[in-house]
ZAPA-356812 format. One record per residue: z, y, x of N, C-alpha, C in turn; residue in three letters. Coordinates in steps of 0.05 Angstrom, whole numbers, plus 5000, padded with zeros to 4 digits. Example, Ala and Ser with C-alpha at 12.3 -4.5 7.8 and 13.67 -1.06 7.14 Angstrom:
! residues 2
515648865264515649105246515649345264ALA;514249555257514349795273515750015258SER;
//
This chain:
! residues 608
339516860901341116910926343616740925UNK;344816670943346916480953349316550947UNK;350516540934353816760927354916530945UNK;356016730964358516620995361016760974UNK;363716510981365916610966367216781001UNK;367716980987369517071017372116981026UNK;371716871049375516751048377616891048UNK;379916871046382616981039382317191063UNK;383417071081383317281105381317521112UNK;379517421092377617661100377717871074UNK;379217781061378817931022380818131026UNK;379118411007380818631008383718480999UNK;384318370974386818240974389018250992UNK;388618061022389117961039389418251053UNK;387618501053387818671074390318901068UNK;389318961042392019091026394219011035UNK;394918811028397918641032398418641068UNK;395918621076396218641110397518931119UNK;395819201104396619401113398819521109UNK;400719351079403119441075404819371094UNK;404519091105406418921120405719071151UNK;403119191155403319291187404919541190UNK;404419751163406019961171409519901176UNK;410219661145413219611152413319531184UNK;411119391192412519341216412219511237UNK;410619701239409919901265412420061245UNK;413420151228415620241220418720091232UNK;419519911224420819701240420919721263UNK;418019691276418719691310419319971325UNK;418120211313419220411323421820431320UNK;423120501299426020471293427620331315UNK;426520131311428419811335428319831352UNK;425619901365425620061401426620311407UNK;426620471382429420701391431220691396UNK;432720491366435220391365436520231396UNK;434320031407435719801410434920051443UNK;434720251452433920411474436520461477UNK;437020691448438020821453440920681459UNK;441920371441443920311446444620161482UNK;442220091483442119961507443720221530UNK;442120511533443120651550446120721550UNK;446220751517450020821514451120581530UNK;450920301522452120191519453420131552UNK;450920201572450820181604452520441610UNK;451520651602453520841613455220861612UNK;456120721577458720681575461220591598UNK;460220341604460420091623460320181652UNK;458820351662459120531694461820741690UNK;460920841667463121011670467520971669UNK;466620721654469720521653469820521674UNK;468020311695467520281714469120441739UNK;467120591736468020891753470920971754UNK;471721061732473421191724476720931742UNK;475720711729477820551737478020611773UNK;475420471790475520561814476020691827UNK;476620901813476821281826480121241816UNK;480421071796485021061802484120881824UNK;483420691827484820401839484520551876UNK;482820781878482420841901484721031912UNK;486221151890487921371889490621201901UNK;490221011884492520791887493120641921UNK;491520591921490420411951491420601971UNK;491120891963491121131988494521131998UNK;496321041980498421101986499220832008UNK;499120561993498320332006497920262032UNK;495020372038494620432075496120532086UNK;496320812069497220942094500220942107UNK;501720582095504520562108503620452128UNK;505120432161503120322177506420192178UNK;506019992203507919702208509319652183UNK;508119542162508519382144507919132128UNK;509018942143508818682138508418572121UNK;508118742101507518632063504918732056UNK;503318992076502019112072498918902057UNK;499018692074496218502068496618372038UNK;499118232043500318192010499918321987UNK;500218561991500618841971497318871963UNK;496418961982493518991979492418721972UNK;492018581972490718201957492218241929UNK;494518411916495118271892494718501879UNK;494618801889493519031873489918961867UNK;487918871885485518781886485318521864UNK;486918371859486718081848487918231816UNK;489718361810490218471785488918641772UNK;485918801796484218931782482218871778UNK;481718611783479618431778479518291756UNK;477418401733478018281706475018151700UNK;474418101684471917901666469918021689UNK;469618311681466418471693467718451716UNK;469118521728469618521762468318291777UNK;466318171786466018021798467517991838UNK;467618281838468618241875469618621879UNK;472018581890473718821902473918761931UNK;472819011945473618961967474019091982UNK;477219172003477119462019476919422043UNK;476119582058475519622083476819902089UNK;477619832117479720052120476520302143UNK;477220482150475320702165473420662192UNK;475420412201473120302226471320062225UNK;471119932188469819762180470619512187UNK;473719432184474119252181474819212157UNK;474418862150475818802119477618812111UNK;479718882098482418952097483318732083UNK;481618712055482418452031480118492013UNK;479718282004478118201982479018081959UNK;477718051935478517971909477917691904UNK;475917591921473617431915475317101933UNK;476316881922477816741936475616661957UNK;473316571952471616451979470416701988UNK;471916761992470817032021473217122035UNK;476016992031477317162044477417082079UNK;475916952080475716872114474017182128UNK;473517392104472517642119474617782121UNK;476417732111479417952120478517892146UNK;480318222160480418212185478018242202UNK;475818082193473518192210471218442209UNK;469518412220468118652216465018602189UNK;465018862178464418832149460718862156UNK;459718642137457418642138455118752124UNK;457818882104454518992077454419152078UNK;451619162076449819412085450219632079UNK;451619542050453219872030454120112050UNK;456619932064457919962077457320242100UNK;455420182105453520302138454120562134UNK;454120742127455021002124456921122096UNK;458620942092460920992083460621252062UNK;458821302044458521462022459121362004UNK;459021571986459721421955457121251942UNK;457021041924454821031917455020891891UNK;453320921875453820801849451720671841UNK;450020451836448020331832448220101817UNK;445120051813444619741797443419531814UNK;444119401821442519171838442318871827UNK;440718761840440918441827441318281851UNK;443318091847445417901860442817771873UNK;443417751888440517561910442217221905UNK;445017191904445116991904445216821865UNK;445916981850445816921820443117061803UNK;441917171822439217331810440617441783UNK;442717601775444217741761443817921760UNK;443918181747444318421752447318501752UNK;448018731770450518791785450319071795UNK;452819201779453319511781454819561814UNK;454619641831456019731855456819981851UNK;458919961859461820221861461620191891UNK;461620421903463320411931464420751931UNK;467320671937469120881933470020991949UNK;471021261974472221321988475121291980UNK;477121232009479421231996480121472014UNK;481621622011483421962029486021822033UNK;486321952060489421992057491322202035UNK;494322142038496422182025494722522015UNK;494422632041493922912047491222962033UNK;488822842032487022922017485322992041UNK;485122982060483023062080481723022100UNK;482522642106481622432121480922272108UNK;479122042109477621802097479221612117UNK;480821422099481521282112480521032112UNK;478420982083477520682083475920632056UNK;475120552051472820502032473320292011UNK;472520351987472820111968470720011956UNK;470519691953467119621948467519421920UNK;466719551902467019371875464219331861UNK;463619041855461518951837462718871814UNK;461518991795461918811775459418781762UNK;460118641731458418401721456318661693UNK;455118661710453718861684450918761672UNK;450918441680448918291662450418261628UNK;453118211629453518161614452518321586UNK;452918611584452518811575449218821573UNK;448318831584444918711581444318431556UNK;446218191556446318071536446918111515UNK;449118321508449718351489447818521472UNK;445918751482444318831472442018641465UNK;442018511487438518291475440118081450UNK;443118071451443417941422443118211398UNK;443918311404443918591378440318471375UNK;439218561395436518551387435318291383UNK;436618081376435117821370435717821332UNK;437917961334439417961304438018161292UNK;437318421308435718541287432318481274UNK;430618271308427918141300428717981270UNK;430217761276430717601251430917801236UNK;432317991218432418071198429418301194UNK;427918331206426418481210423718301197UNK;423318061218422917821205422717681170UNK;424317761165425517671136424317871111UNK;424818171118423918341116421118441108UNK;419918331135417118271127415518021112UNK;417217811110416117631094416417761063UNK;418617861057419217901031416518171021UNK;416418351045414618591037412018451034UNK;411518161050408018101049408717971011UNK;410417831001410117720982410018010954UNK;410718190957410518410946408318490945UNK;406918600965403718720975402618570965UNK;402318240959400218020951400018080921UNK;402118150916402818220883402018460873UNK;402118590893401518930876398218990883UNK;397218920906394718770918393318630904UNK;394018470889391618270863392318470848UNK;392718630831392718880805390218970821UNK;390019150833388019290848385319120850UNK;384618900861382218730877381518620854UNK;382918480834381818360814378418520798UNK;379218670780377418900779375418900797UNK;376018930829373818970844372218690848UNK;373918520852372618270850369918220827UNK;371418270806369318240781366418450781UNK;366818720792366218830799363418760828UNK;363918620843362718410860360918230848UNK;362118010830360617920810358618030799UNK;358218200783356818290766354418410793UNK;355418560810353818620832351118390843UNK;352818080851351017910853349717860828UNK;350217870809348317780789345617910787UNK;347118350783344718420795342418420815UNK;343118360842342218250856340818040860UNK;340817830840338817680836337817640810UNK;337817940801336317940775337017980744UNK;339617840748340917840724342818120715UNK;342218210686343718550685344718490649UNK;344918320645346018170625349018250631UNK;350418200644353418160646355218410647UNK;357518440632359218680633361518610654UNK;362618780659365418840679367418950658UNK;369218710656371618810636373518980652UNK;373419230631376019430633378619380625UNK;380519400645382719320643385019510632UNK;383719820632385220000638384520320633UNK;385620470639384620770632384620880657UNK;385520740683386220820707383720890722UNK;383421010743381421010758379020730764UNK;380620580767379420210762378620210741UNK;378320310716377920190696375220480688UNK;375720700698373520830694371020870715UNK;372220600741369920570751368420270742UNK;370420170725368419940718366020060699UNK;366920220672365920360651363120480668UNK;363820570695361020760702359320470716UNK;361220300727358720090740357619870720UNK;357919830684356119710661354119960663UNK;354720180667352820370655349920390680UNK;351620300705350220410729348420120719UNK;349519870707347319610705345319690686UNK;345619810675343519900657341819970670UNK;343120250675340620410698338820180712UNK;340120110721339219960755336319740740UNK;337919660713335819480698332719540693UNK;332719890686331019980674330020110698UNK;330020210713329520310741327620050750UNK;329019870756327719620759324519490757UNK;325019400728323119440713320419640718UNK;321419900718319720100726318120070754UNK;320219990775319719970792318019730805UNK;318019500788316819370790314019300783UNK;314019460755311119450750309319650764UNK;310319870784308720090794308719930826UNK;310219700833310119540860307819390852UNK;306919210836304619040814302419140823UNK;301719460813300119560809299019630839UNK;301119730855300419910890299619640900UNK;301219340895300519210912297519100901UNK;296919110883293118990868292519200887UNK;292819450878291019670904290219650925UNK;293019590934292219590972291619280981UNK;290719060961289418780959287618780969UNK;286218920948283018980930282319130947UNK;283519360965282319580979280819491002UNK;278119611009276019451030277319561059UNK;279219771060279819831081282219911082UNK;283219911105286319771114287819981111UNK;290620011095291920241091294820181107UNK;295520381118298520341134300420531125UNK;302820441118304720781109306420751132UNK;308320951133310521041156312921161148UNK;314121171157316621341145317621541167UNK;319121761164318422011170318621981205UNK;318921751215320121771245317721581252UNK;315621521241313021441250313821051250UNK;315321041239316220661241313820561210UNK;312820351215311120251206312820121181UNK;312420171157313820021132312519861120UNK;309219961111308019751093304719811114UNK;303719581097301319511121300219271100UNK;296819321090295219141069293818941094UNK;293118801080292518521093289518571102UNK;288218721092285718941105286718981141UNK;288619181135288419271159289719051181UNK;291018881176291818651192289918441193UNK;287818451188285418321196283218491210UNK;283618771211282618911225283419001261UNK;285418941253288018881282287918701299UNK;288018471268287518211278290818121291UNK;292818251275296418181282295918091251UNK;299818081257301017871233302518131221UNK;304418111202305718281184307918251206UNK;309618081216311718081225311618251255UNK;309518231268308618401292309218691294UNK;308718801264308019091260310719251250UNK;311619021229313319261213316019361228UNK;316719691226318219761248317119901266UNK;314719801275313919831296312120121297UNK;312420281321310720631310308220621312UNK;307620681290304120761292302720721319UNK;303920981334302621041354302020901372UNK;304120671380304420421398302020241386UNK;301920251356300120021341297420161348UNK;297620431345295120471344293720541367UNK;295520551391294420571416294020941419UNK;295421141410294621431408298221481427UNK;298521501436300821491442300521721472UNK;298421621483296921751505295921991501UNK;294922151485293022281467294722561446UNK;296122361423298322441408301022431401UNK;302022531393304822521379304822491355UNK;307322341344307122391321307122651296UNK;308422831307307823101301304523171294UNK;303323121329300523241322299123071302UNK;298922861296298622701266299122811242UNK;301522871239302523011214301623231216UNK;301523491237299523691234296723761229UNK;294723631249292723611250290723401232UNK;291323191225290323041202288423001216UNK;287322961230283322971241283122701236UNK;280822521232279922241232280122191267UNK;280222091280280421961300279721691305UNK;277221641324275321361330277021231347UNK;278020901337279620781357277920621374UNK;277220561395275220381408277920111422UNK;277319911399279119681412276819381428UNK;275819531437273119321453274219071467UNK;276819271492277319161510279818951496UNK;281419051482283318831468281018611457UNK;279618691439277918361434276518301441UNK;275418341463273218211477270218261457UNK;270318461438268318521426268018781432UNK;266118911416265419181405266519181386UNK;269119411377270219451347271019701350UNK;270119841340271020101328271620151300UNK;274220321300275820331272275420571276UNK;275220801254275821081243278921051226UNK;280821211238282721281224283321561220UNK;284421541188284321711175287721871166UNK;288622051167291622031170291922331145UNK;294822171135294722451114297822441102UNK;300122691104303222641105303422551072UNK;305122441075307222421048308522581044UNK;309122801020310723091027311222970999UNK;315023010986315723000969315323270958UNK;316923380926316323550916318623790929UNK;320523700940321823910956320824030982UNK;318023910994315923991017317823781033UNK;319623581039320223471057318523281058UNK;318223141087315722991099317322731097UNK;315522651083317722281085316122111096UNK;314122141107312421981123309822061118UNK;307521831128305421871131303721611125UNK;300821751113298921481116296421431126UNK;295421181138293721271155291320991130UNK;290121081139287020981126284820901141UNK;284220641147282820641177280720441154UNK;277120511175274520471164273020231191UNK;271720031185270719951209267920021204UNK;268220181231265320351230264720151260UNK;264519981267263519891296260019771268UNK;260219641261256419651244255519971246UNK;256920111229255020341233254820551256UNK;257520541268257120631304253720491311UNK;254520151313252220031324249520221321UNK;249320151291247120161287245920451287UNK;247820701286246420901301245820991325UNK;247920821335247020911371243820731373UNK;243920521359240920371358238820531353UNK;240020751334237720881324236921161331UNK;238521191344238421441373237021281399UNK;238121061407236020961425234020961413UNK;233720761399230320791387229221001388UNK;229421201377228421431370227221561395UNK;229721561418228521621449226921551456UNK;226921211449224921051465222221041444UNK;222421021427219721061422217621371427UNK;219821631419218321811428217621811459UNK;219621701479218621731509216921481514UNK;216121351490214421161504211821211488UNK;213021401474209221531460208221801468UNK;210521951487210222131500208222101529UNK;209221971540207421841556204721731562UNK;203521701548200921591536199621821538UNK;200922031508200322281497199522451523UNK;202022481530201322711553198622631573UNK;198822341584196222261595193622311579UNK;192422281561190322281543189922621542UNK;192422781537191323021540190923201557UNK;192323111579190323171606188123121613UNK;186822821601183722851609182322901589UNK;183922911560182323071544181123391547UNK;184023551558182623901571181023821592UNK;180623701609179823631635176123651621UNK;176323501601173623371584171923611580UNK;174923811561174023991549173724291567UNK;173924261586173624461611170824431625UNK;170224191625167724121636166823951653UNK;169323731652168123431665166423281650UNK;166323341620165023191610161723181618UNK;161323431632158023491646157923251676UNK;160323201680160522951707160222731706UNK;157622561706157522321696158722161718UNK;160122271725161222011749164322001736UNK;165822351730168622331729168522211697UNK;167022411676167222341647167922081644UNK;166721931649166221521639169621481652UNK;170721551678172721431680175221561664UNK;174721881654177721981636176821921615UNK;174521811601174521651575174821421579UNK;175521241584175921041597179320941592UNK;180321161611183321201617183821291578UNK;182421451577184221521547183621311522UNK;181221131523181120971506183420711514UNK;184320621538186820491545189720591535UNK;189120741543191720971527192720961502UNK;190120971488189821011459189720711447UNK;188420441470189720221459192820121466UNK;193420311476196720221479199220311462UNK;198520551453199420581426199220441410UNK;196620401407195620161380197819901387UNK;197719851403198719511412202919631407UNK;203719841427206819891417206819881380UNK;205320081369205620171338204819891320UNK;203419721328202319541320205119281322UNK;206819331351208619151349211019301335UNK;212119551327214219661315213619571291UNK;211419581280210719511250211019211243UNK;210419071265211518671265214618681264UNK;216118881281218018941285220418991254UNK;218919131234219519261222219419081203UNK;217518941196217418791169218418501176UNK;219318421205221818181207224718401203UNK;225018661205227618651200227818621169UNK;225718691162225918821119224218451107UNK;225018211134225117971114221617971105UNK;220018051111216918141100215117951110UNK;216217811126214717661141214517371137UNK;212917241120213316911114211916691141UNK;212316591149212016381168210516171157UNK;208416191167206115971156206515721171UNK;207715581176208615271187207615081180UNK;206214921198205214661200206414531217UNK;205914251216206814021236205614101252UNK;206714051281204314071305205913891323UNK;203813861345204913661369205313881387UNK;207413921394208714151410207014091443UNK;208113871446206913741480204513951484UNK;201613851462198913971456199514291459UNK;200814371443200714601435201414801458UNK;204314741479204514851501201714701525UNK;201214571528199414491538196314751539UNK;196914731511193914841504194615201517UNK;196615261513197915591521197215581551UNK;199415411566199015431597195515341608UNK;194315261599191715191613189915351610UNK;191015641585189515891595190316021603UNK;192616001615194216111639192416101663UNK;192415891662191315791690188415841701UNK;186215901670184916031669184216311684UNK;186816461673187216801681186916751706UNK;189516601716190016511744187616521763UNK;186016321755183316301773181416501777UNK;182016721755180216891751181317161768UNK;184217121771185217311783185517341817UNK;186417541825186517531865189117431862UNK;191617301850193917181865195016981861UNK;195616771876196016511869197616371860UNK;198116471834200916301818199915971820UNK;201915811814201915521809203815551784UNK;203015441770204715271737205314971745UNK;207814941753208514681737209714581717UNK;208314301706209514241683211713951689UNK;213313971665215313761666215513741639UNK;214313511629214013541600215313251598UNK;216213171575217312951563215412821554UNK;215712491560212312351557212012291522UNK;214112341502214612321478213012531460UNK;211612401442210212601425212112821402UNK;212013071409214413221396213013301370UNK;213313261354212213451332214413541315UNK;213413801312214813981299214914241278UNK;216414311256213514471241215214771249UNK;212414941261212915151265210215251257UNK;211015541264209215721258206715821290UNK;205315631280203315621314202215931331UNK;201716121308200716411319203616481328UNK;205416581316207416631332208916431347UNK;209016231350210016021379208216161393UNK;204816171391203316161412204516511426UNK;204616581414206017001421208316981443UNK;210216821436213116701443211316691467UNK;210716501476210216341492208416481518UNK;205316711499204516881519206417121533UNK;207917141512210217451513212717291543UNK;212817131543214417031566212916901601UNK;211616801585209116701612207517011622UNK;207117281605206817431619208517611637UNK;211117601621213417641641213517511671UNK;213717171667212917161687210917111712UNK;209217241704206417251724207717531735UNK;207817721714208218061724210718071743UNK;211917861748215417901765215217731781UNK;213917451780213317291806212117451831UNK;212217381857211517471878209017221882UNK;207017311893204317191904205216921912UNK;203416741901204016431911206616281902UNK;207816431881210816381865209316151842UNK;211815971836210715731826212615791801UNK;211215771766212215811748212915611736UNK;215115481731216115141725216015171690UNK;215515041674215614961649215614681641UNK;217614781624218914491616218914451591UNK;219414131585219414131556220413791543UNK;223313791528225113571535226013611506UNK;227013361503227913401465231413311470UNK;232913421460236113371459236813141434UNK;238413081416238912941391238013091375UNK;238213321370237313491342235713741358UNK;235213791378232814051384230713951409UNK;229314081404227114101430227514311442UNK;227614291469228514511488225814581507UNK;224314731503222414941514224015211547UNK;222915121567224615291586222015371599UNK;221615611622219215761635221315871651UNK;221015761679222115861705220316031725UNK;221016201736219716361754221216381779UNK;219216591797221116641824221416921832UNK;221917001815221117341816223217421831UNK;224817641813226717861829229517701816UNK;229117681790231217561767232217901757UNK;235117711746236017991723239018041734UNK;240018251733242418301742243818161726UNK;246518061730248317941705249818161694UNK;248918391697250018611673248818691655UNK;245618611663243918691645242418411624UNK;243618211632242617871632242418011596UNK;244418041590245218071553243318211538UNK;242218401551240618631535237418591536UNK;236618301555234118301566232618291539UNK;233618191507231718201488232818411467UNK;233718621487234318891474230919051461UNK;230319181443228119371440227819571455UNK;226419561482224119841495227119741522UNK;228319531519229719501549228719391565UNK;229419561594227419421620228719471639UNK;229819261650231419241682230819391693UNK;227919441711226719681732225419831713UNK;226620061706223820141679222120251699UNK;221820391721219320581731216520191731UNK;218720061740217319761754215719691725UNK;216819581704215819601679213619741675UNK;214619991671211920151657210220131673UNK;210020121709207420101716205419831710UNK;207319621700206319451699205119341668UNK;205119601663204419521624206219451610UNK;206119431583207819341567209619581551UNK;210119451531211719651516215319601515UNK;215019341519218419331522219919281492UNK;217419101488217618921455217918751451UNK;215818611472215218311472217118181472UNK;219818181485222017961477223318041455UNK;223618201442224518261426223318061399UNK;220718181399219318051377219917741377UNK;219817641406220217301412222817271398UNK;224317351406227317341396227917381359UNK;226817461348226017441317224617311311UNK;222617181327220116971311222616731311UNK;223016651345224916451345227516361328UNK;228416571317231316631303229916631272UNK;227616701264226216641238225616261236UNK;224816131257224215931260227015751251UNK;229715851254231915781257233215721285UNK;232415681297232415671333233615891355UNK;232815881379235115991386233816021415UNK;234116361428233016351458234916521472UNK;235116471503237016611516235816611539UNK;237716701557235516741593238016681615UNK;237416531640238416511655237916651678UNK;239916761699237316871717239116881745UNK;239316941765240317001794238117181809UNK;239717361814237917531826236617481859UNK;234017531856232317491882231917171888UNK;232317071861231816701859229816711835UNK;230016861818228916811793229916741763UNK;228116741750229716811717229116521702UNK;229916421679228716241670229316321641UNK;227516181625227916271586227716081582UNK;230516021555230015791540229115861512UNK;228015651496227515631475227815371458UNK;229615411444231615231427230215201393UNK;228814931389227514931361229014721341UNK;229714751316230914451312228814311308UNK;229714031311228313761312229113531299UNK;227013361278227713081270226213011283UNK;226312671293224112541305223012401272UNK;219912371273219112171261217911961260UNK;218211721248217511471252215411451251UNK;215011281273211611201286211111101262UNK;211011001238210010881209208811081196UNK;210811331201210111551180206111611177UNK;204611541195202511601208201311371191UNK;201511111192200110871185199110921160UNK;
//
């Protein structure tokens, strides 16, 4: 495995020393935003209240002032009491006497408002008011005073006093307090991070090494100790993690040779084993059952049973772990085959009874499905096709034995009927037994060269024979290849092949239907075909036509003879030959059969 060094920034080291320095500072900043609050508010109220206090004389003052009337010094008086109370913070004094005119101002470019009528808004209903505003023309902040002034008497308003002053200033002086306390705050915390880095490596070292030894385990190696530094808690967790390497070594080991062993098992095992873990997620899975699937390892693992196994519809995972039953999966339609799996399911219960999962055990039974539903058909079809016969024969056998046999007209024809009967058994039992000793290999193929051309030649021209002899007018034509085919087969069964299909189609042609046969050689086979014009074959049933005792119309069949062998048997002579037959067909056009032989050509010399 890859040992990544971790970078600084990311190393407990680095985090330690981080967390000392965040609390000093969320420590720090609370403090400072109290502090620098709480001085900020003193320091303002402070500053209104001077404020105030001064205003409320200078208004007291002013009252005596007004109220001399024809006095010629009066404007004088008032401009140098206003101009002497105008200090640093004062930015503007200004009185207005009770019908809102300007009286005097402090402010040298404004005194062109003496005398006229007063425009600020303060003004408009002559209350007291005390506020913070910001200067629209210095975007400043600016405390407003507006002061009633009384007469001598205390019980008329004679005029109003309007004072701004400078209460940005006071705002600076706190954001300097608080620039002086960041810097040192600042400083503070550099010195606490160089501390934390220090007391921070004591601690991480140990764990570091500690890490080490970890990757080593991790890729195998349990060789290596973790030096103890100490008696401290660090040092008696190093002491337990040499001891835990041990363990882990010998655990290992153990563990490995019983992984050795499970995995030869579930190798070697002919059928596919799946485990689960207690929430039905797929953990391990043998290479059996992923060829039984027909997925990959990466598809499955994780993934729940039930989804894999298609029971999802059906079961839960619960009823699995309860019920245990084998359950037949039919996956036909996923592969475009016939496959049936048997799965087999059984819990994992530790020794405390807790369920830690489950395992399933799956069999491919689609061969032996096959081959007993084969053998349940069979079984039908041979008894209902020997039933039949039977039951006929012993009807005219009581018939016989009742007293037809005294009827020389009826007797001759129910002996007759029952000696047909009785050769038709012979001819079915006679072909189950041909039947029987090509499946059990019993059968050797006596093969000679022959000239095939001849040989079909010689089949159809006693066709044609029957033909003439019969009331309906088939035509055979041939399309034969003008090339001499020779080929070594087995001539009694070609010649079978060949009647077993040509009687098919005489029995399915309609009157005056023309039976085409052909016969053409490819690079390596000779291709044998027999077309008709019958009814043809459904294309659902096209597959099964060299099924045993299968028959498209069965009532149509049986009246027409036959046991429902004959292609069958063709289909094993041909497939013994090494070769190969199939059927084409369209219904209400007609059917055609091929027959596929291999083929060398040989040299016209070979003969000389």
């Amino acid at each position: 495995m890859k040992k990544n060094r971790t970078p600084f920034f990311s190393s407990v080291h680095f985090k330690i020393a981080l967390v000392f320095v965040l609390l000093l500072m969320i420590s720090i900043e609370i403090i400072g935003a109290i502090f620098i609050r709480v001085l900020e508010t003193s320091t303002i109220q402070t500053f209104e209240e001077n404020v105030t206090n001064q205003v409320e004389t200078l208004a007291t003052n002013l009252s005596s002032e007004i109220s001399k009337k024809n006095d010629s010094q009066q404007e004088s008086n008032l401009k140098r009491i206003l101009d002497e109370f105008s200090k640093n913070e004062i930015l503007e004094v200004r009185l207005v006497d009770d019908k809102g005119i300007v009286m005097a101002t402090s402010d040298p470019n404004l005194q062109g408002d003496v005398g006229k009528k007063n425009d600020y808004e303060l003004f408009n209903s002559f209350n007291q008011k005390k506020e913070e505003r910001t200067d629209p023309q210095t975007g400043q902040r600016v405390f407003i005073n507006i002061e009633q002034i009384y007469s001598p008497t205390g019980d008329t308003v004679i005029g109003s006093l309007y004072v701004k002053s400078n209460i940005e200033s006071k705002y600076q002086q706190v954001s300097e307090i608080t620039l002086i306390f960041f810097y040192a705050s600042m400083i503070a915390l550099i010195f606490t991070l160089i501390i934390a880095l220090l007391v921070s490596r004591t601690i991480t070292k140990p764990i570091g090494e500690m890490k080490q030894q970890a990757d080593r385990i991790a890729n195998g190696d349990y060789s290596g100790q973790v030096e103890v530094y100490g008696k401290d808690e660090l040092g008696q967790l190093g002491e337990t993690f040499n001891e835990l390497s041990y363990r882990v070594k010998e655990t290992q080991e153990t563990m490995d040779a019983e992984r050795r062993r499970l995995d030869s098992v579930l190798t070697h095992m002919s059928d596919g084993v799946i485990g689960t873990d207690r929430r039905g997620n797929i953990i391990l899975i043998n290479d059996t059952a992923l060829n039984l699937l027909r997925i990959g390892t990466e598809d499955v693992i994780n993934q729940s049973i039930l989804e894999l196994l298609k029971l999802g519809d059906k079961y839960s995972f619960r009823d699995l772990l309860e019920v245990q039953e084998d359950v037949l999966l039919d996956f036909s339609e996923d592969f475009s085959e016939t496959t049936l799996i048997r799965a087999e399911f059984s819990m994992i219960r530790r020794e405390s009874g807790f369920i830690s999962g489950l395992v399933c055990v799956l069999h491919d039974v689609t061969k032996k499905e096959k081959d007993e539903e084969e053998r349940r058909q069979f079984v039908s079809n041979v008894s209902h096709e020997l039933r039949t016969p039977l039951t006929s024969m012993k009807s005219y056998i009581e018939a016989l034995l009742d007293g037809a046999w005294q009827d020389s007209e009826v007797a001759p024809q129910f002996l007759k009927v029952t000696q047909e009967e009785t050769n038709r058994m012979i001819r079915m039992i006679n072909d189950l037994l041909q039947l029987s000793r090509m499946d059990a290999n019993k059968i050797e193929l006596q093969k000679e060269l022959v000239n095939l051309n001849e040989l079909f030649n010689y089949v159809l021209d006693r066709f044609d024979m029957v033909i003439k002899d019969s009331d309906r007018n088939y035509v055979i034509k041939r399309e034969f290849t003008q090339r001499a085919i020779w080929v070594d087969i087995d001539t009694d069964r070609m010649i079978q092949v060949l009647d077993n299909i040509l009687n098919n189609a005489m029995k399915y042609s309609p009157d005056g239907g023309t039976i085409t046969c052909r016969l053409l050689e490819t690079h390596k086979n000779v291709v044998l075909s027999i077309s008709d014009e019958g009814l043809g074959i459904p294309k659902q049933n096209l597959g099964r036509v060299f099924d045993r005792f299968f028959r498209v119309d069965k009532a149509r069949s049986r009246a027409m003879g036959g046991s429902g062998l004959g292609l069958a048997i063709s289909k094993e002579s041909i497939l013994a030959h090494g070769g190969n037959i199939w059927a084409e067909s369209e219904e209400n056009k007609g059917s055609t059969f091929f027959i596929s032989l291999p083929y060398e050509p040989y040299e016209e010399d070979l003969w000389e």
